[in-house]
C-alpha positions in Angstrom: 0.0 0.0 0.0 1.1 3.4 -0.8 1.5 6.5 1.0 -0.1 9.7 -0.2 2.1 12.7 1.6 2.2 16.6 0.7 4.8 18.3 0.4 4.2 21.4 0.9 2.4 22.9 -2.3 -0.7 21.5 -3.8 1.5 18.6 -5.8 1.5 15.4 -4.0 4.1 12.8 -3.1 3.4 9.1 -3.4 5.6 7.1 -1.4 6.3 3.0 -0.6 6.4 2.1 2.7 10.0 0.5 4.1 9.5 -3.0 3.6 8.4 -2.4 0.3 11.2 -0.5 -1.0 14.2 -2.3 -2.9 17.6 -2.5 -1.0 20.3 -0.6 -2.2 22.5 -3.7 -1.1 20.4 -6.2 -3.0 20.2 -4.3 -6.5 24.4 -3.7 -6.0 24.8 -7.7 -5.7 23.0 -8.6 -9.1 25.3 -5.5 -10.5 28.5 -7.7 -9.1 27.4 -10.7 -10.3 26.2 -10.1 -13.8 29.1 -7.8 -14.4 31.8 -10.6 -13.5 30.0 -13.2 -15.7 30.1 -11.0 -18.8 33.3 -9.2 -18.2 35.3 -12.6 -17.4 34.5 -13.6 -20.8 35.5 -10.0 -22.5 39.7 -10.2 -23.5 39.9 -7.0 -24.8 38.4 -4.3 -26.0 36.0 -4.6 -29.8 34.1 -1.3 -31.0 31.9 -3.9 -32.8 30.7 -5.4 -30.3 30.2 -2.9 -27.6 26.5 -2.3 -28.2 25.8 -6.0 -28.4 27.5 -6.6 -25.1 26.5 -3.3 -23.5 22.5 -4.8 -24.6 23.2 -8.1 -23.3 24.5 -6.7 -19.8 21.6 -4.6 -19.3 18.9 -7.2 -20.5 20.4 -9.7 -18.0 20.8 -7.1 -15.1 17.0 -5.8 -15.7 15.8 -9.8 -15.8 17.3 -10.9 -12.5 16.2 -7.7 -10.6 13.0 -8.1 -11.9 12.9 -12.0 -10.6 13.6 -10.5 -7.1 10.4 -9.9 -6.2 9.9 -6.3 -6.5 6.8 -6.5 -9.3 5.7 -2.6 -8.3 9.4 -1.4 -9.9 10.2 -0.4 -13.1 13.8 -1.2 -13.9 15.9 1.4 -16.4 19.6 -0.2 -16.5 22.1 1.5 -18.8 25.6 0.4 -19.6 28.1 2.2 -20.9 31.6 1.7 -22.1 34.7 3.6 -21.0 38.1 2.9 -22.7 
């Protein structure tokens, strides 16, 4: 169940409760773990395959949070390389 809180103005402020809310802790874990499956398996760096493998990191990090549990999220996950 939501929250409905003001803050201040006329706009309101919907907000989870606690136990509802997605740990910080949690969401960092699936990051460590998908990013040390794909990267193990990366050599060196290929320009042709960045966006492929930037895709395929973010599909797999969006598909594991979204088996945690947390159906009332909305996962945007955007990888980026840096070289």
């Amino acid at each position: 169940m939501t929250d409905l809180a003001t803050d201040g103005s006329n706009n309101s402020v919907i907000k989870l409760p606690y136990k509802e809310k997605i740990p910080v802790s949690t969401m960092r874990d699936v990051l460590k773990q998908v990013l040390n499956e794909k990267m193990a398996s990366l050599i060196s760096y290929e320009g042709e395959k960045c966006n492929e493998t930037a895709k395929l990191i973010a599909d797999t990090v969006r598909n594991r949070l979204k088996h945690c549990g947390y159906d009332r999220y909305k996962f945007v996950v955007q990888v980026r390389f840096f070289y």
